[in-house]
C-alpha positions in Angstrom: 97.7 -48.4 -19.9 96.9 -45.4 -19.1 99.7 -42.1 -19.2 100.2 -38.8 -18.1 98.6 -36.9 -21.1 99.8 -33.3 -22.0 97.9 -33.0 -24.8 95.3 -33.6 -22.1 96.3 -31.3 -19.4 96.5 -28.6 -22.0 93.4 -29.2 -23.6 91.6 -29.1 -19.4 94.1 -25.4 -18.9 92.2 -24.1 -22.4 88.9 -25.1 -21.2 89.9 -23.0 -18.0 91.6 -20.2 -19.7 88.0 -19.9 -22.5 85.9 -20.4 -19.7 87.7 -17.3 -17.7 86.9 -13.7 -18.9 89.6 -11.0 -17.8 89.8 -7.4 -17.5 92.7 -6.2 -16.3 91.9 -3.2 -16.2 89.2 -3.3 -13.5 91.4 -6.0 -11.9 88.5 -8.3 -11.7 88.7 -12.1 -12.8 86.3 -14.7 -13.9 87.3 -18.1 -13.4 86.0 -21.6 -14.0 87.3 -23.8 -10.6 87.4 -27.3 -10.5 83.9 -28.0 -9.8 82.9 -26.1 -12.9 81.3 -22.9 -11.2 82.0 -19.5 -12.3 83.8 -17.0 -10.2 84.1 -13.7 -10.1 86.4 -11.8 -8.1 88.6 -8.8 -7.7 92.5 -10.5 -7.4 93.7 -7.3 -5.5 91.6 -7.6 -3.3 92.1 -10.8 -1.7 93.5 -10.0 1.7 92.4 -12.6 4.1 91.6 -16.3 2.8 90.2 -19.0 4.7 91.7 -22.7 3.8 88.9 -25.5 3.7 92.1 -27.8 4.4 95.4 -26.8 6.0 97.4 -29.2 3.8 96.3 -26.5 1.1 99.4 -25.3 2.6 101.1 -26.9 -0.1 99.5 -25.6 -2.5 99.8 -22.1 -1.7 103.7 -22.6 -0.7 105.0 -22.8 -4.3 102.7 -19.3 -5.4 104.7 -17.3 -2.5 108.1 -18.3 -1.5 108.4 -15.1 0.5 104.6 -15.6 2.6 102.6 -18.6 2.2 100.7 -18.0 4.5 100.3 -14.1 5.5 96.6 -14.0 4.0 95.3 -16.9 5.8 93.2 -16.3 8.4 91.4 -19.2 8.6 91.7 -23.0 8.3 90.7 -26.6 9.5 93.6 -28.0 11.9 94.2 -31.1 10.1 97.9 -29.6 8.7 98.4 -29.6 12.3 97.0 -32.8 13.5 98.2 -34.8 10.0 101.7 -33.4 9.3 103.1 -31.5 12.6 106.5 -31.9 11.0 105.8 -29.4 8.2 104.0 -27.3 10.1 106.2 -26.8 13.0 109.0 -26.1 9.8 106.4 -23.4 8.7 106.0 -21.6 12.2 109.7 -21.7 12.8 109.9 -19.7 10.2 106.3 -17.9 10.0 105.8 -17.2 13.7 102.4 -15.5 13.1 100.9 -18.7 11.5 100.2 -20.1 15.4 97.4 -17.3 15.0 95.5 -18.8 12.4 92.1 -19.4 13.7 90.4 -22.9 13.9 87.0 -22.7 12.5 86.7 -26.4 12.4 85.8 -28.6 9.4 83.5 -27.0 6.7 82.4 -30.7 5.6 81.2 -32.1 8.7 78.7 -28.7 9.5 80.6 -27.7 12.5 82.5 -24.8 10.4 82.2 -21.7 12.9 80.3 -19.0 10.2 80.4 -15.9 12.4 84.3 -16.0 13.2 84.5 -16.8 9.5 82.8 -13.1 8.5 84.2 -11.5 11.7 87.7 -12.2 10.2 86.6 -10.3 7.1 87.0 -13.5 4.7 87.5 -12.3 0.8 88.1 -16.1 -0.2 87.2 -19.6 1.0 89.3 -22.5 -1.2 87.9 -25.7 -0.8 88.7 -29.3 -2.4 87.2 -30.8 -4.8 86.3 -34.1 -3.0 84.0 -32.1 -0.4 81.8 -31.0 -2.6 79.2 -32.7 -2.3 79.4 -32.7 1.6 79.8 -28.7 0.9 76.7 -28.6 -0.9 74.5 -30.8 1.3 75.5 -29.2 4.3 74.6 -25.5 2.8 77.7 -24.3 3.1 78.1 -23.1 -0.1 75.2 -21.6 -0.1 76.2 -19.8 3.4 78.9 -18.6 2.2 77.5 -17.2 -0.8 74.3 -15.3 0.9 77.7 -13.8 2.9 79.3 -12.6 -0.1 82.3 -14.6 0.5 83.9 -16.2 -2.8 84.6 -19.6 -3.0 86.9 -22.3 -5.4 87.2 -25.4 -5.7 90.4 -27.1 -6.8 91.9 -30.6 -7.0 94.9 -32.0 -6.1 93.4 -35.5 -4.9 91.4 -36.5 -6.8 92.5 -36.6 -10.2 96.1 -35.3 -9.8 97.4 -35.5 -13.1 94.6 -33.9 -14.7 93.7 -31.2 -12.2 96.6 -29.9 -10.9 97.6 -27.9 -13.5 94.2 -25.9 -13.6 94.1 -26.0 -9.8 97.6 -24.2 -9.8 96.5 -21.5 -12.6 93.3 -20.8 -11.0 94.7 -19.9 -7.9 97.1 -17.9 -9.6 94.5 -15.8 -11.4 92.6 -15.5 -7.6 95.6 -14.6 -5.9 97.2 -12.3 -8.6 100.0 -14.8 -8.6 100.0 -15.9 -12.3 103.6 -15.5 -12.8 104.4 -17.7 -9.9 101.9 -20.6 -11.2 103.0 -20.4 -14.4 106.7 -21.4 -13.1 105.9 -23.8 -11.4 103.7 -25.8 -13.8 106.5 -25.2 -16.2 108.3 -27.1 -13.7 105.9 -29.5 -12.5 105.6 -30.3 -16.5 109.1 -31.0 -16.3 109.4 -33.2 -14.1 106.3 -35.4 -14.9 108.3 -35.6 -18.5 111.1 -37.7 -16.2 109.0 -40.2 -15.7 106.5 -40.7 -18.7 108.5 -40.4 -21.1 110.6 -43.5 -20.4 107.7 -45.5 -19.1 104.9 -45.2 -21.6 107.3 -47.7 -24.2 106.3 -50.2 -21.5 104.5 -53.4 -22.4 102.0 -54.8 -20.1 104.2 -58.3 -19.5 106.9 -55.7 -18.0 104.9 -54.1 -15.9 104.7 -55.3 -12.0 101.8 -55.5 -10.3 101.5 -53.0 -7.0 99.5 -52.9 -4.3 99.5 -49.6 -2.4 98.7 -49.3 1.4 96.4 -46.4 2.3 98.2 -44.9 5.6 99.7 -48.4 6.4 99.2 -48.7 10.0 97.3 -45.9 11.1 95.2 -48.5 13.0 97.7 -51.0 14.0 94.9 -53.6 14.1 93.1 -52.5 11.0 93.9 -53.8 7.4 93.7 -52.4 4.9 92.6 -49.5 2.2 94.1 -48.8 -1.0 93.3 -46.3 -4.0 91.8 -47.2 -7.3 92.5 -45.5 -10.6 92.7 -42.4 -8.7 95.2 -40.1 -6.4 98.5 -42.5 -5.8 97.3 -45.2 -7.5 97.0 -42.9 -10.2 100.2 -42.0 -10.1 101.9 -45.9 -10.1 100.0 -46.5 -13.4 101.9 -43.3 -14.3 104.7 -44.8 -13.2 104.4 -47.6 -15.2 102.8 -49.9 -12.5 99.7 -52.0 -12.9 97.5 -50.5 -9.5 96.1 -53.7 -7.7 93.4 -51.8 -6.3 92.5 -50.0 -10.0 90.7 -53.4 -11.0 89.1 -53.9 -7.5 87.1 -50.3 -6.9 85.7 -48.5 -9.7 86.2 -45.1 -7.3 88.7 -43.3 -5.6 89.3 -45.6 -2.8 87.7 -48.9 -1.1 88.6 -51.5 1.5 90.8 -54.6 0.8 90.0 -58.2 1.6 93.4 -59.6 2.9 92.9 -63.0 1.3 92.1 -61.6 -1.8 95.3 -60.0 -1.6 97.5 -62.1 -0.3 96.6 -64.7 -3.2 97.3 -62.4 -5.9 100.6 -61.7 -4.2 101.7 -58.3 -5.7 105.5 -57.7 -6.5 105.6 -54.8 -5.1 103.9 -53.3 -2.4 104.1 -49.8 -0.9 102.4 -48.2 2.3 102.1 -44.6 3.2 103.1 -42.9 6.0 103.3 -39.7 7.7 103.9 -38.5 11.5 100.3 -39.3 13.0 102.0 -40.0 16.1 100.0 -37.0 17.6 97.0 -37.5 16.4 96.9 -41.4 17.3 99.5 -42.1 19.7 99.2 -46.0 19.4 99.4 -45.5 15.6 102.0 -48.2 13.7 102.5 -45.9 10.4 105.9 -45.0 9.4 106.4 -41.8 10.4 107.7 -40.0 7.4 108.0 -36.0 7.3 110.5 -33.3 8.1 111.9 -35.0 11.4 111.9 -38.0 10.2 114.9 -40.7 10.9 115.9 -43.5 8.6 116.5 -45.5 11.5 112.9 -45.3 13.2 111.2 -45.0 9.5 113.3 -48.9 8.8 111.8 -50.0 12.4 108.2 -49.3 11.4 108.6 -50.7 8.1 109.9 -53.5 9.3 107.0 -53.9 11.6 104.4 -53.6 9.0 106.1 -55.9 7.2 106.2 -58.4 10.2 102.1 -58.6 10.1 100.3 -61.7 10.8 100.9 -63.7 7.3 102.9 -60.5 5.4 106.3 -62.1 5.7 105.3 -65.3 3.4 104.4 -62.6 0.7 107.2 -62.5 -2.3 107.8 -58.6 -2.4 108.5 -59.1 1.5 110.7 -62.2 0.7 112.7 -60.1 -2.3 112.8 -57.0 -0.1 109.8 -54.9 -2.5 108.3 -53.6 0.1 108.2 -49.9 1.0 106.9 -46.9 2.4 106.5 -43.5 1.0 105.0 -39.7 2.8 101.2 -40.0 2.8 100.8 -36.2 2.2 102.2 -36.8 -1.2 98.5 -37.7 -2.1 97.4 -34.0 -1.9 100.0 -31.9 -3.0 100.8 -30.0 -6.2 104.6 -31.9 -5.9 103.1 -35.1 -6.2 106.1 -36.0 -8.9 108.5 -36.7 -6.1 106.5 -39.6 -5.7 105.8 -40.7 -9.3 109.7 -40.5 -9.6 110.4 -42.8 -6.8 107.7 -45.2 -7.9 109.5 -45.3 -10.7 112.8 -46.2 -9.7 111.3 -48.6 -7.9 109.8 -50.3 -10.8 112.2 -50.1 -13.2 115.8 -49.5 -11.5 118.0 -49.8 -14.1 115.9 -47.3 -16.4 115.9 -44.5 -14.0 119.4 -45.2 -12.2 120.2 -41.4 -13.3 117.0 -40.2 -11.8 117.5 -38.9 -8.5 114.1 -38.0 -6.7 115.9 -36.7 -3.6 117.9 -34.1 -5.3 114.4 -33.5 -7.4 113.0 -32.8 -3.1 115.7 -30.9 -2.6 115.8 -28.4 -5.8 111.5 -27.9 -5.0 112.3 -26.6 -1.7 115.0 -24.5 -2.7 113.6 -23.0 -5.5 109.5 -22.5 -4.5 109.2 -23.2 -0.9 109.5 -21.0 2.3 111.2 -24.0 4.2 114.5 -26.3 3.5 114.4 -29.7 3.0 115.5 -32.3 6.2 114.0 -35.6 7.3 112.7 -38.9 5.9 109.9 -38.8 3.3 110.7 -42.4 1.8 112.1 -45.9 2.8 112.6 -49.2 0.8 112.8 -52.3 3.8 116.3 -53.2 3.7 
C-alpha cells in the first residue's frame, strides 16, 4: 500500500529548488512549475495576476492572511458558481474582490485575451490538469507572444506529491517564501497525524471504500469516482483500500452500479459542496461555510435512500458519509485525510480532532473564520 512519502516530497522540493536559479539581487527568479517548464520572472514585480481557476483561491489564502486576493485581477467564475459559500465569506470581508473581472475559462478557448493585456497581467497560474487543453488551444503560446508569465501548479492531481512544490513555487513567484515555507511546515505536520499511525496497517485491516465524485450533482446520474489519484489518493493515505484505484488506471472514470453494488464496499463516502446555484435541482449535500447539520443529514440521508443503496452494508451499519468536494483542490487537503481516518480506524485516532485541526487553519493562515458544515457521517 501505498503512503505519504517525505523522503519523496523532499526529494520532488530539491528537484524544484536545483532546477530554480536565484539572484536576489536583481530580484529575478527562475523556477521549475509543475509541468516542468522554466520561468523566469521578477517576484517584485508581480502586481496584477490572473487565476486560471478561482478555487486557486485557496491556494493563495494561506501565502497572505492579510490580502488574498488584492493582486488578482482576473479569474474564471467557477469559485463563484462551485463554492458561493466561501466566496461570499471572502467579499464580506474583501469587498473589492466583486471587481475581479470574468475572462471566462482559459481551457475551453473562450478566455477573453484583450481584457487579459488591458488589465496589465504580470502572471497567469494555471493547473496542472489543463495543460494539455492549454496547449492545444494555444493559449500558452498567446500568452507567451504577450509577454505574460505563466505556472503551472498541482493540487489535484497528485496532491501529496505536488503540493508542496506547488506551495514553494508560488512562494518564490509571489515573493512570499516565508509564508509557504510555514505553511508546508504545517501542512507536513499534519499529514504526519495521519501516516504515521496508518502505514503499520496490514492489508486484512484495511476497509474497502468507495468514494462518490460530487454525489448527487445529477440527481438521476450515478456515479464517478477517483482512481489512485486526488481523494482517492488521499483514503489510500488514510489507510483505505480506494475501490475505484483498481477499476481506472487514471485520475477518474465512471462506475458501473452493479459492479459496485456486488463488491459492497464498507465504507462509502460522497462529496459535496453548495452547487445549489449552479444546478438548482442538484441532490448533493451542500457542504461549505453556511452549511447546517440538519439539511447536510437530509441530503445524506437521501442519497443514501437511492434505488437499491439501502440493501448495501455500509448503509445498513451506518458507513456512509459525505465530506466538502472542494477538499479535492486545495492545499488543506489534510482535513480530509484526517477525517478519512477517523472514519477508518476510530479507535486509533479517537484523540484526533479534524474540526479543531479546520479551525486552527483558519485562524492561523486564512483571511476568513471558520462556520458551517464541511463533513457529515449518516446518523
Amino acid at each position: 500500500m501505498i503512503s505519504f512519502n517525505f523522503k519523496n516530497a523532499k526529494k520532488t522540493v530539491l528537484c524544484l529548488l536545483l532546477g530554480s536559479v536565484f539572484n536576489v539581487q536583481a530580484e529575478i527568479v527562475t523556477v521549475t512549475d509543475i509541468a516542468g517548464r522554466n520561468v523566469t520572472i521578477d517576484n517584485k514585480k508581480v502586481h496584477n495576476i490572473v487565476l486560471g481557476e478561482g478555487r486557486l483561491t485557496y491556494a493563495l489564502s494561506v501565502l497572505d492572511k492579510e490580502a488574498p486576493l488584492s493582486r488578482v485581477v482576473g479569474w474564471t467564475d467557477d469559485l463563484i458558481k462551485y463554492d458561493p459559500d466561501a466566496y461570499r465569506k471572502y467579499k464580506e470581508k474583501f469587498p473589492e474582490i466583486s471587481k475581479i473581472a470574468n475572462l471566462g475559462s482559459p481551457y475551453a478557448g473562450d478566455l477573453d485575451l484583450e481584457k487579459t493585456l488591458t488589465l496589465g497581467t504580470d502572471l497567469f497560474i494555471l493547473n496542472l490538469g489543463n495543460l494539455l487543453k492549454a496547449q492545444e488551444s494555444g493559449l500558452l503560446t498567446k500568452l507567451e507572444k504577450a509577454g505574460i508569465k505563466v505556472v503551472f501548479v498541482d493540487f489535484r492531481q497528485r496532491p501529496t506529491q505536488n503540493t508542496i512544490p506547488s506551495l514553494l513555487l508560488l512562494g518564490k513567484v509571489l515573493d512570499r517564501e516565508k509564508q509557504a515555507n510555514e505553511f508546508v511546515d504545517y501542512y507536513i505536520t499534519q499529514m504526519r497525524k495521519v501516516s504515521n499511525i496508518v502505514q503499520s496497517k496490514k492489508l486484512e485491516e484495511r476497509p474497502l471504500v468507495f468514494i462518490e465524485k460530487a454525489a448527487g450533482f445529477n440527481p438521476d446520474t450515478c456515479c464517478s469516482t477517483f482512481g489512485s489519484a486526488n481523494l482517492g489518493k488521499l483514503v489510500e493515505e488514510a489507510g483505505g483500500i480506494n475501490w475505484g484505484s483498481s477499476k481506472f488506471s487514471g485520475y477518474t472514470g465512471k462506475v458501473n452500479q452493479e459492479a459496485l453494488f456486488v463488491d459492497d464496499p464498507d465504507i462509502i463516502i460522497g462529496t459535496g459542496a453548495n452547487w445549489s446555484e449552479a444546478n438548482p435541482n442538484t441532490a448533493a449535500v451542500l457542504f461549505g461555510y453556511e452549511a447546517t447539520h440538519a439539511l447536510a443529514q437530509k441530503r445524506l440521508k437521501a442519497l443514501a435512500d437511492r434505488k437499491g443503496w439501502p440493501a448495501l452494508s455500509a448503509v445498513q451499519t451506518k458507513e456512509f458519509y459525505s465530506i466538502y468536494h472542494q477538499f479535492y483542490n486545495s492545499p488543506y487537503h489534510f482535513i480530509a485525510l484526517q477525517v478519512f481516518a477517523k472514519w477508518f480506524y476510530a479507535d486509533d485516532f479517537k484523540d484526533l480532532d479534524p474540526e479543531a485541526n479546520f479551525k486552527e487553519l483558519h485562524d492561523k493562515f486564512l483571511a476568513i473564520d471558520l462556520t458551517g458544515v464541511f463533513w457529515e457521517k449518516l446518523n
